[in-house]
Structure formats: structure tokens, C-alpha cells
C-alpha positions as CSV (number, residue, x, y, z in Angstrom):
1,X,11.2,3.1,-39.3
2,X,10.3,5.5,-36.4
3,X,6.5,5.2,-37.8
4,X,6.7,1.8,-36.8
5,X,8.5,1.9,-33.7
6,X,5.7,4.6,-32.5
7,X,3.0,2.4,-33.7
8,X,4.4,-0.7,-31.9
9,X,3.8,1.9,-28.6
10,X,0.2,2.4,-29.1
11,X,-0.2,-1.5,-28.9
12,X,-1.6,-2.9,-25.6
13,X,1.5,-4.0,-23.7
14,X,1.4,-7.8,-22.8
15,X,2.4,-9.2,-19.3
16,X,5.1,-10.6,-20.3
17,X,6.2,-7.5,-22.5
18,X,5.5,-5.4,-18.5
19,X,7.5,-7.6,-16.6
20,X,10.7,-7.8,-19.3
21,X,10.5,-3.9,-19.2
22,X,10.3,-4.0,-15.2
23,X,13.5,-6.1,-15.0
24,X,15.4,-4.2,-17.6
25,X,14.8,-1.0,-15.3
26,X,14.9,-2.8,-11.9
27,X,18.3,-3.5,-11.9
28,X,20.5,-7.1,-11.6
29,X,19.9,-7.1,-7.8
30,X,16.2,-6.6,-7.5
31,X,15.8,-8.9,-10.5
32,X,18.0,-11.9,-8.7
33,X,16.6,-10.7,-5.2
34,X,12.8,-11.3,-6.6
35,X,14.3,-14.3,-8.3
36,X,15.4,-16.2,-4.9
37,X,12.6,-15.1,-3.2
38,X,10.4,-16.9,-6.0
39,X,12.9,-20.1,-5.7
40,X,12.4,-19.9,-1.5
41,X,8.7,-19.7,-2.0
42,X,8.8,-22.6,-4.5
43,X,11.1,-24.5,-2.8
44,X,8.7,-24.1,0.7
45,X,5.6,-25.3,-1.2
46,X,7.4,-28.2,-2.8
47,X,8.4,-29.7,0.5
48,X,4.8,-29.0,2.4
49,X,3.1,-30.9,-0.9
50,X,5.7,-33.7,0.0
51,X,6.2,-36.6,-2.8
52,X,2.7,-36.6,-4.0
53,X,2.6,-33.8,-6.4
54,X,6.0,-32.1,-8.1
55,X,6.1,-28.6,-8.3
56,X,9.7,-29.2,-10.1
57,X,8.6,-27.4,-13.1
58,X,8.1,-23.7,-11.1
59,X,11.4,-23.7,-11.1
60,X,11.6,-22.9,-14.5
61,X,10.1,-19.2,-13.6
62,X,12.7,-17.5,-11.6
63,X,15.3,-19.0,-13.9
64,X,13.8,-17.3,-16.7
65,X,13.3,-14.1,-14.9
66,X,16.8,-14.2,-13.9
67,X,18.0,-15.2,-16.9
68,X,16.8,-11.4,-18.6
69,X,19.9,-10.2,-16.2
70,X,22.7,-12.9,-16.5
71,X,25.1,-13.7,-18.8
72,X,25.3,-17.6,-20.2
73,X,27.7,-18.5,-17.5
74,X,26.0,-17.2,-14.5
75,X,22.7,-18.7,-15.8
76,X,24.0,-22.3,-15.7
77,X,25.9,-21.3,-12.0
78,X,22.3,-20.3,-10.8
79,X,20.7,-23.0,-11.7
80,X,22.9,-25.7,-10.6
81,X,23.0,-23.6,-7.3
82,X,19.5,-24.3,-7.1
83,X,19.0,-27.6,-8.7
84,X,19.3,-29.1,-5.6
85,X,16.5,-27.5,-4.3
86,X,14.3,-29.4,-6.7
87,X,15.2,-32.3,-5.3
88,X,13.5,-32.2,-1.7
């Protein structure tokens, strides 16, 4: 088993695979800090684009990034905190 586990660390590292291992070691406050910021940034662009393009579905990212550090409840409190934010 520990033949495979040091195999799996010779493997190129994918970015997804960086940025889980980033969060893990970050911390539940830089992870939900970079989270918002994402949401603020998102949330700005959405309202300079106005109505004619969505940019609802970006939303989806710092949820998911968040989500590595919440538990099941505190996922659905963050994103009906920011659900309204999709909405401008």
C-alpha cells in the first residue's frame, strides 16, 4: 500500500489537486477570506455587465472553495447569505 501511495507522489499534481492541498493547509479563515473576496469580485462584475450577460454561474467557485472548509450546515448558511448577491 505505501508503494502506491509513493507512486501517486511522483505523479504531476493537477490544479485542482494544488489548490485542495492549499486550502487544507491555509486554514478555515484564509480559505472563507479568499472565498468572499472571490464573491465581492463577482458580485462587482455582475453589476458593471448589468442585465445583458449573467455571470450567476461564478458563483458556483467560491462556494466550492469554501465548501473544502465547512461543514453541511454552514455551506447552505453561506450560500443563502450570498444568494442574494446573485440577484443584482
Amino acid at each position: 500500500m505505501s508503494t502506491t501511495i509513493a507512486a501517486m507522489d511522483l505523479l504531476p499534481r493537477s490544479g485542482l489537486d494544488r489548490i485542495v492541498a492549499f486550502c487544507l493547509d491555509a486554514g478555515k479563515p484564509q480559505v472563507l477570506a479568499v472565498s468572499g473576496l472571490m464573491i465581492a469580485g463577482i458580485a462587482v462584475a455582475d453589476w458593471e455587465v448589468g442585465l445583458d450577460i449573467s455571470l450567476g454561474i461564478l458563483y458556483i467557485l467560491p462556494m466550492v472553495l469554501a465548501a473544502i472548509v465547512l461543514t453541511p450546515r454552514s455551506i447552505i448558511d453561506f450560500a443563502t447569505l450570498n444568494w442574494p448577491l446573485s440577484m443584482l
